[in-house]
Every structure is written in structure tokens, then in C-alpha cells.
C-alpha positions as CSV (number, residue, x, y, z in Angstrom):
1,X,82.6,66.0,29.3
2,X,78.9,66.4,29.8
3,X,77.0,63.8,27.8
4,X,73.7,64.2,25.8
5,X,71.8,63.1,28.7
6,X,73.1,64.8,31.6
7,X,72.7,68.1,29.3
8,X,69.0,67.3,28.6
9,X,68.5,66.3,32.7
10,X,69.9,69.5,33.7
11,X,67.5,71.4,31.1
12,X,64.7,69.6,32.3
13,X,65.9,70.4,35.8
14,X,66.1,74.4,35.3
15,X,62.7,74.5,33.5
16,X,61.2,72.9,36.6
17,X,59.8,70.3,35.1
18,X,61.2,67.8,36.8
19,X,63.3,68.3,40.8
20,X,65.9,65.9,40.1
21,X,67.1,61.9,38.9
22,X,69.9,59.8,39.2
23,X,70.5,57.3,36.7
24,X,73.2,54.6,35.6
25,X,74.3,52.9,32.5
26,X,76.0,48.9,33.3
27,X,77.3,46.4,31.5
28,X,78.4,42.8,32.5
29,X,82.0,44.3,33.6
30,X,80.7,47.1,35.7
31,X,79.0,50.7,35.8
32,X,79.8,52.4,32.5
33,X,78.1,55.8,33.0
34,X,76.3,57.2,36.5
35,X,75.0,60.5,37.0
36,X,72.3,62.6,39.5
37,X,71.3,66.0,38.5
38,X,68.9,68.7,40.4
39,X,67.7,68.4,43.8
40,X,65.9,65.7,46.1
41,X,62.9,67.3,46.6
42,X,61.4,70.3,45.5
43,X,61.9,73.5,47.6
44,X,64.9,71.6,49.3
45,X,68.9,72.2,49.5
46,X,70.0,68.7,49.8
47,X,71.3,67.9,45.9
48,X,70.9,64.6,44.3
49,X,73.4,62.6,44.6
50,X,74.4,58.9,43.4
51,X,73.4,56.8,46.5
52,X,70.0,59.0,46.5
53,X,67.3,56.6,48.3
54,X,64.0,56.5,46.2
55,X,60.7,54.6,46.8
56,X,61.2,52.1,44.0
57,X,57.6,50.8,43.9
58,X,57.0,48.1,41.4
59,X,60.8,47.7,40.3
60,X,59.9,45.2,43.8
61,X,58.8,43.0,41.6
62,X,61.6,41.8,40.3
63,X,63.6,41.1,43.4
64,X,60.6,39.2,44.4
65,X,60.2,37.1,41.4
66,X,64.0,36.4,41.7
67,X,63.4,35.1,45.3
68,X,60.5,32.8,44.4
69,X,62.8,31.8,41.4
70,X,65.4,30.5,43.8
71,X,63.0,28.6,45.7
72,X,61.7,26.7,42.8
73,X,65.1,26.0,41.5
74,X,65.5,24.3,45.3
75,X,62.9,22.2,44.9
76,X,60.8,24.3,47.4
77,X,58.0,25.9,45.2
78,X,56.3,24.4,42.2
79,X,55.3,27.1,39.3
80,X,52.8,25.1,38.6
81,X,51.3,23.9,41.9
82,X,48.4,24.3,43.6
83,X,49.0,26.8,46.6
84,X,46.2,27.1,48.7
85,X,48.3,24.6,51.1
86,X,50.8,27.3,51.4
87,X,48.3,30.2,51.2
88,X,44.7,30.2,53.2
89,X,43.5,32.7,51.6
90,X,43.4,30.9,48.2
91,X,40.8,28.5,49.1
92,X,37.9,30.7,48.8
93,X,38.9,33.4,46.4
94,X,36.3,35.1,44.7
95,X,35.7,36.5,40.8
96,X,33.7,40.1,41.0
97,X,31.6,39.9,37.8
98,X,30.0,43.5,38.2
99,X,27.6,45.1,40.5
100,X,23.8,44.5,40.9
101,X,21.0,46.5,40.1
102,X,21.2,48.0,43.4
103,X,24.7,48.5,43.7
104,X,25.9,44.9,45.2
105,X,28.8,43.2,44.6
106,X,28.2,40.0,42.0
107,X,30.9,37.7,42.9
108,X,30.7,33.9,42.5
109,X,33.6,31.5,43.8
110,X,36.8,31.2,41.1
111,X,36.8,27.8,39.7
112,X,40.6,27.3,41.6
113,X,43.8,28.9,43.4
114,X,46.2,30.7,41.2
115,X,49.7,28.9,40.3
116,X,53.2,31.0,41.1
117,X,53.7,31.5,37.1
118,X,50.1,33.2,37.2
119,X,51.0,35.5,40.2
120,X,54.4,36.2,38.6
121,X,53.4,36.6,35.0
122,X,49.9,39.0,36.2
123,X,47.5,36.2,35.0
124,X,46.3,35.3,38.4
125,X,43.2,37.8,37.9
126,X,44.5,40.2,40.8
127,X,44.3,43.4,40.0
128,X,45.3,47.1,41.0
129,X,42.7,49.2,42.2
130,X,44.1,52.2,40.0
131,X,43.4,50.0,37.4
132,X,39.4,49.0,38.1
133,X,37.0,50.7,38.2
134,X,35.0,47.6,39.8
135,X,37.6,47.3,42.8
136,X,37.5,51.3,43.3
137,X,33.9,51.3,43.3
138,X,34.1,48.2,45.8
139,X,36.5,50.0,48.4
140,X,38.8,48.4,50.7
141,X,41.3,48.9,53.2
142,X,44.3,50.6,51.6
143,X,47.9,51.2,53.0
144,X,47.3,49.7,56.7
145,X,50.3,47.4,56.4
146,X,48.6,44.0,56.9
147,X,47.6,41.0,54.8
148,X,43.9,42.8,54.7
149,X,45.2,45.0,51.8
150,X,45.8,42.4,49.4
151,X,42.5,40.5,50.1
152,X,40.1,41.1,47.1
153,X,37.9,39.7,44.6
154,X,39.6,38.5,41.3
155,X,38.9,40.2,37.7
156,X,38.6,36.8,36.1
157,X,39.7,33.3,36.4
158,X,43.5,32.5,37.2
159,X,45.1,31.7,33.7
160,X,42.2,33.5,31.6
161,X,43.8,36.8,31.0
162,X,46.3,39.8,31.9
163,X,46.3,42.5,34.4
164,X,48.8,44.4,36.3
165,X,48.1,44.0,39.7
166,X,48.8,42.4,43.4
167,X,49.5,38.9,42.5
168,X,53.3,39.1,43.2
169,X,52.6,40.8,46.5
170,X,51.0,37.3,47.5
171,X,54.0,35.4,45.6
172,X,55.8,37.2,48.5
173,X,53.3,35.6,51.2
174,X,54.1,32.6,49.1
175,X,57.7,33.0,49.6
176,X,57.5,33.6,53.6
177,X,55.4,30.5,54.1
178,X,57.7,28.5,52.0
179,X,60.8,29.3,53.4
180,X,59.7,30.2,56.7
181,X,61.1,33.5,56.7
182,X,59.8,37.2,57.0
183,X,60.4,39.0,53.2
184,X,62.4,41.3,54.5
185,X,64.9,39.1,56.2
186,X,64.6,36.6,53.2
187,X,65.3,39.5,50.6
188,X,68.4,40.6,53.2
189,X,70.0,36.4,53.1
190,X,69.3,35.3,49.7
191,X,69.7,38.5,47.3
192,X,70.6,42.0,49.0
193,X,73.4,40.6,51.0
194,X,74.9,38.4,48.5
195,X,74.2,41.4,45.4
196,X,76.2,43.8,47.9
197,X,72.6,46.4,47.6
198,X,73.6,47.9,50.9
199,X,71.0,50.6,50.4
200,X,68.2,48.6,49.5
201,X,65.2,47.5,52.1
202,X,61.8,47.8,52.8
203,X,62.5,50.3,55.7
204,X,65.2,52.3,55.3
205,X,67.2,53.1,58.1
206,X,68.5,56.3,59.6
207,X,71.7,56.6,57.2
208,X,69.4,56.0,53.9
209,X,66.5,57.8,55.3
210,X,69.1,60.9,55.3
211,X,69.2,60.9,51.6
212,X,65.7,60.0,50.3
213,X,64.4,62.1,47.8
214,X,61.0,63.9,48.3
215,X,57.7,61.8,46.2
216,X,56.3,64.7,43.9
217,X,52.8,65.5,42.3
218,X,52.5,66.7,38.8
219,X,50.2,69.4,38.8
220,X,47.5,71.0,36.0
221,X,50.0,73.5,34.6
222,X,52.8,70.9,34.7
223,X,54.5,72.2,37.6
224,X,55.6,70.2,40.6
225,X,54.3,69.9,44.3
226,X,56.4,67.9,47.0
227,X,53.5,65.5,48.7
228,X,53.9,63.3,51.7
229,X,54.6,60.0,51.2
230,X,55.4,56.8,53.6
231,X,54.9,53.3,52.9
232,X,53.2,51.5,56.0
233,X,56.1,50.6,58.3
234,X,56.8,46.9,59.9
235,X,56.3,43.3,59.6
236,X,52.4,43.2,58.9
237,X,52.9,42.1,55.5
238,X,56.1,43.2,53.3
239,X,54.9,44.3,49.9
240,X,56.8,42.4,47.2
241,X,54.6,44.0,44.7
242,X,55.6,47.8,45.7
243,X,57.4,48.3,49.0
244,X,61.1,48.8,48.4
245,X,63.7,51.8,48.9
246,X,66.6,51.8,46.9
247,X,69.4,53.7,45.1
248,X,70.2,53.7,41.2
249,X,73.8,52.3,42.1
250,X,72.2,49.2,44.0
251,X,69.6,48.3,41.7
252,X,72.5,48.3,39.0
253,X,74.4,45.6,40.7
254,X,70.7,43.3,40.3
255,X,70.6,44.7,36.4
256,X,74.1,43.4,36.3
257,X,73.1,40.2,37.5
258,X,70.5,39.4,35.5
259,X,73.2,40.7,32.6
260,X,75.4,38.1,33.7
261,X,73.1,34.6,33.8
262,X,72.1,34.9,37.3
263,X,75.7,35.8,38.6
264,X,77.5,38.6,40.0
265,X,81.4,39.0,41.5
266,X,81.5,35.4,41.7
267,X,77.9,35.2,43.6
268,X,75.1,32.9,42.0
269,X,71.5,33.5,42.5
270,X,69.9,31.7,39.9
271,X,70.9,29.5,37.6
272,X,71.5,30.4,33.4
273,X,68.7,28.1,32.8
274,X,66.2,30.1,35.0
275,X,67.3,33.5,33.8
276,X,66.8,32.0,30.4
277,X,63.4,30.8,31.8
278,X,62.8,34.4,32.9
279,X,63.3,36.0,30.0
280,X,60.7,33.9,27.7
281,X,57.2,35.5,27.2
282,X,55.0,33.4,29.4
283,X,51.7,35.0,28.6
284,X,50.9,34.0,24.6
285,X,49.3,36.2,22.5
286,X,47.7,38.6,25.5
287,X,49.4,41.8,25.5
288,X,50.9,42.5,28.8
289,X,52.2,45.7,30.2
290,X,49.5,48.5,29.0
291,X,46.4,49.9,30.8
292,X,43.7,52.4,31.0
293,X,43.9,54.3,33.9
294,X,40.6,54.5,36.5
295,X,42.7,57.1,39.2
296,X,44.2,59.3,37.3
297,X,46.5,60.8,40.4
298,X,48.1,57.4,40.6
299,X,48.8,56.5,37.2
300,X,48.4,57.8,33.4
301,X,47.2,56.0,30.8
302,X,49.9,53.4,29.9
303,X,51.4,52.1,26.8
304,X,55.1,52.2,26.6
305,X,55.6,50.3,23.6
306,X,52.2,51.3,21.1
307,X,53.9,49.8,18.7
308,X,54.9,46.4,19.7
309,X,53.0,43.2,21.6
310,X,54.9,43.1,24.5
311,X,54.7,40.4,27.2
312,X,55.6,39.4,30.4
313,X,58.0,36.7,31.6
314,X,58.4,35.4,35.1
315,X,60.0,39.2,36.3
316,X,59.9,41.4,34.1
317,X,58.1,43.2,30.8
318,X,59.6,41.5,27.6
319,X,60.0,43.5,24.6
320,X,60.2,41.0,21.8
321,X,61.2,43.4,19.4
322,X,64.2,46.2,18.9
323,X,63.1,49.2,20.6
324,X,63.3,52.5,19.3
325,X,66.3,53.9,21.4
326,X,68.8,51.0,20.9
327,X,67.4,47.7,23.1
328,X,67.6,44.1,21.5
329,X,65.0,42.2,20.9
330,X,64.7,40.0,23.6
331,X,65.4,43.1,26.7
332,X,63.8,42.9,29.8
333,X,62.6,45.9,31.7
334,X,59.6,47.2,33.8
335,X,59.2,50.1,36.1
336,X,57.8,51.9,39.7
337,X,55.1,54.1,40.0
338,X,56.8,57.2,41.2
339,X,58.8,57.3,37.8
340,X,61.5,54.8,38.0
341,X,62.4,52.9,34.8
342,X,65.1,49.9,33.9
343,X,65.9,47.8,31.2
344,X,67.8,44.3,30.8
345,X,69.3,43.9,27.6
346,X,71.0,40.1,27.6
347,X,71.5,40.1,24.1
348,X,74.0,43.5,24.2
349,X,74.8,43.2,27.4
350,X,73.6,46.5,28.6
351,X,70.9,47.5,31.2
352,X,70.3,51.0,33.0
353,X,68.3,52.6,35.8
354,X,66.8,55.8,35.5
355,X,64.8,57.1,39.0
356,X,62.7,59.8,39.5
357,X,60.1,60.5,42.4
358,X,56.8,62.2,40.7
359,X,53.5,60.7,39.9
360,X,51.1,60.1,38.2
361,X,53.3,56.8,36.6
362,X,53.8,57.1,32.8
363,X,54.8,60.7,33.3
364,X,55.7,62.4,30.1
365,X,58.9,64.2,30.7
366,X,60.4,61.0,33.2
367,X,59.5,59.2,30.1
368,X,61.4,61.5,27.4
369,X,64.4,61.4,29.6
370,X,64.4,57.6,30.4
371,X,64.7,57.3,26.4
372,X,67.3,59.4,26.2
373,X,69.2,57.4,28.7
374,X,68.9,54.1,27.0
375,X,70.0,56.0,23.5
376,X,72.6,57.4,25.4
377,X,73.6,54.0,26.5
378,X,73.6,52.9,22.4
379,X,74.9,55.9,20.9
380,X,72.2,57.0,19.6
């Protein structure tokens, strides 16, 4: 029987206004509802399928908070410690305060190093440059797949407000120097391989790279155009803020771990007591997980919840309220730039994955659709 969901995703999917998404519905137990409608890109044969590979983008996160997580809970990291022993580039970081009258930078030197809960939680004062205006107007090296990217000037003081940005791509450098492993290989030991995400990796390999779905641009009129898109490829530096492939199906299994304290088929990555930690709002009263847009092709305006003060834990968004399509108070969730949504409801014991491949990130119709999953999930 066709479900509510898959009716309105195959709607969406003749009108063109959207080329195709795979989603999935779990519980603690196990997938209760998967589905993958339309095609992989635009202009293309190749249908979408379940164990469709998508650029995942900021659902990185995540993994990469879980990682640091486990370190902590080995006695290897500190939340709270100072890192510029682990991290060079900490000792002479920089707040950009505006620009001059003739156009130069006004920086002065940040009164200390960011903590792990700062670059985990988005206090650390690193930002994205789709999100300043400051750092567009300051430029940089983008996308050349080396430490240089992430090197930049902070918005404020670590600990004195919220913004979205690349502080857990340097929890990742944090990660590699603590555990003297690469990301990728670390992510491959000490969550992939023991989660059973077969598909999931920074590069994907032959196999996967045979069923990626095409990244899309959402034009004027609302139509779609396939763009080209690559992530930089090799060891330079790993992106823990951005740089994953994955499938809907894999990142279900990490849903379902988070669902399940920290465990899955018998496999512990973290203890109840850290998930628990996880899932507490760590950023007071600042409202965490909205933003004006300053490049429109990368991202809309943002606010998923207009309604509510949501906040950020140590991985995820926290809604703190019941959401409007059938989430407890309490549910974790966040999101990837092309259009790929999930949520962590501990308190029902429900989560799903909804991926897309379009930008700009907030797109309307991804959106509607990504609702209609999650009150699909509740009966809505």
C-alpha cells in the first residue's frame, strides 16, 4: 500500500520539483518504513534506489561529535580543556571586529583557545562563510582540501555567542591529534565498522560512486539544474564538519544508535550517560540553529522551528519543545546542506532520514516533504 508520503514524493517528483529522495523511518527494533522515489539526477535513467549515495554535508557533524565523545569518555579529551597543546593553530587565533576605513581587516588577538564543548556546541566563534558577510568580504582559500581552509578569524570570543560554522571541522583535527589517527581511518575503527555503515566514507569508492545521486541547483522559476559537485579528494584534511557520502539506510543504523543509549546489535559506542549528556541544551538562553543567509546560492534564510528556542547540544539541534508533525520534546535532529534532514526522538523512540541532493539548504519543497515524513512516522 502506498503511504501518504511516498504519494506526496511521487507528486513532487512528476511536477519536477524535486529529481528524487530516499528516506527511512527506525525505531529501536529496526527499520519500520524505507522508501526512494524519482531519479538520481536530473536528465538521468539511473532510479533512486535505497542504498542511493548522497553528499550528506553537515549530518558529518554528528558522527564527529560522536567520535570526540568517545574520546572523552576514554579519558583522552577534556570538554573543557585548553587545546592549543593538541592544536597549533589555536595559539594565535584572531577575532575580526570589522573592516577599516580603507577596507582592512580590524582583528585583535581572541582573549583564549576554544574548549571541545565550544567547537561542538558552535560557540567557539567559527563561522561559515555563507553565513558572514565579514568573512566573504575577507576571502580565503575555499575547497583546496588542506588545513588552510579552515584557518580564519573568529566572529567573537570562544563561549560569547552562537554561530553555525567550522568549529567541529577542527574538533576533527582535534580528534586526529588525539588519537593519532587520520579521520577517515578513525571514523572506519571506532563508528562505521562497528554501526555496520558499509556505505558511508569520506571518499566513496567505485561500488558507491556507482550510485551517487547528482547535487542539483534550484533555479529562478523553481525548476532544477544538475551542477557539478566534488568534495576535495584525500588526506589533506578530512572535513568533520561537511565531508561525508552516505546512504539513508546507513545513516539509520547511527539514528538507531543514538535511539538506543549509545548501542546498536550488541555494539556500544558511547555510554547512556554521554548520550544523555548529548541530548542536554548546552548553549543557555542563545538561540542556536537559525541564520540569515549572506550567499544566497548556498543556503536560504534559516529558521526551522520560528516558533520555538531551540538549542544545541554536544551533536545535534535540540528541539525542547513538541514539534508540529509529531517529535517529543526533547528530539534531536540537524541537517546537510544539499537537503538532507534527520531527527532523534529518545523519548518515542523514533528517528528518520529524509535525503535529497538540491541547494540552496532550507529548500522549500525538501522541507514540506521532510514534514511529511516525520508525520508519517506519527500518524499524523
Amino acid at each position: 500500500m502506498t503511504t501518504d508520503f511516498e504519494s506526496r514524493l511521487q507528486a513532487a517528483v512528476a511536477a519536477g520539483e524535486i529529481a528524487g529522495a530516499t528516506a527511512v523511518v527506525v525505531d529501536r527494533d529496526g527499520v519500520a518504513f524505507e522508501t526512494a522515489k524519482g531519479l538520481r539526477a536530473v536528465g538521468g535513467e539511473a532510479a533512486m534506489t535505497p542504498d542511493t549515495v548522497f553528499w550528506i554535508a553537515s549530518m558529518t557533524k554528528a558522527v564527529t561529535s560522536i567520535a570526540a565523545l568517545q574520546l572523552v569518555e576514554r579519558g583522552v579529551l577534556d570538554l573543557d580543556a585548553d587545546l592549543s597543546g593538541l592544536v597549533p593553530e589555536f595559539r594565535d587565533l584572531k577575532v575580526l571586529e570589522g573592516f577599516d576605513e580603507a577596507g582592512a581587516p580590524r582583528l585583535r588577538p581572541a582573549r583564549r583557545a576554544p574548549t571541545l564543548r565550544e567547537l561542538l556546541t558552535h560557540t567557539s566563534g567559527y563561522a561559515y562563510g555563507f553565513l558572514s558577510p565579514d568573512l566573504l568580504r575577507l576571502g580565503g582559500p575555499v575547497n583546496t582540501g588542506t588545513k588552510a581552509d579552515y584557518i580564519q578569524p573568529l566572529q567573537f570570543d570562544p563561549g560569547e555567542g552562537w554561530v553555525y560554522g567550522v568549529g567541529i571541522d577542527w574538533a576533527g583535527f582535534v580528534i586526529e591529534a588525539a588519537s593519532g589517527q587520520s579521520l577517515d581511518a578513525y571514523f572506519a575503527e571506532h563508528v562505521f565498522g562497528p554501526l555496520g555503515m558499509a556505505d558511508t566514507a569520506f571518499v566513496p569508492g567505485p561500488e558507491q560512486e556507482a550510485r551517487r545521486a547528482g547535487v542539483h541547483a534550484r533555479l529562478p522559476d523553481g525548476s532544477l539544474a544538475p551542477i557539478p559537485f566534488a568534495m576535495p579528494q584525500g588526506p589533506g584534511a578530512w572535513s568533520g564538519g561537511g565531508g561525508l557520502f552516505s546512504t539513508a539506510r546507513d545513516y539509520g543504523r547511527f539514528v538507531r544508535m543514538l535511539l538506543n543509549g549509545g548501542e546498536l546489535d550488541g555494539v556500544r559506542l558511547l555510554s547512556p550517560q554521554t548520550v544523555d549528556l548529548l541530548s542536554q541544551v548546552h548553549t543557555g538562553e542563545r538561540r542556536a540553529g537559525a541564520w540569515k543567509s549572506a550567499l544566497p546560492t548556498m543556503t536560504n534564510d534559516v529558521d526551522l522551528f520560528p516558533d520555538m528556542r531551540t538549542g544545541w547540544g554536544l551533536a545535534t539541534m535540540i528541539t525542547p519543545e513538541a514539534g508540529p508533525n509529531g517529535r517529543s520534546a526533547g528530539s534531536l535532529a540537524w541537517a546537510g546542506l544539499a537537503n538532507c534532514y534527520y531527527w532523534v526522538d529518545r523519548a518515542a523512540g523514533k528517528g528518520g532520514v529524509f535525503m535529497s541532493q538540491v541547494l540552496p539548504f532550507g529548500d522549500a519543497k525538501a522541507l514540506e516533504l521532510f514534514g511529511a515524513l516525520e508525520a508519517e512516522a506519527y500518524g499524523r
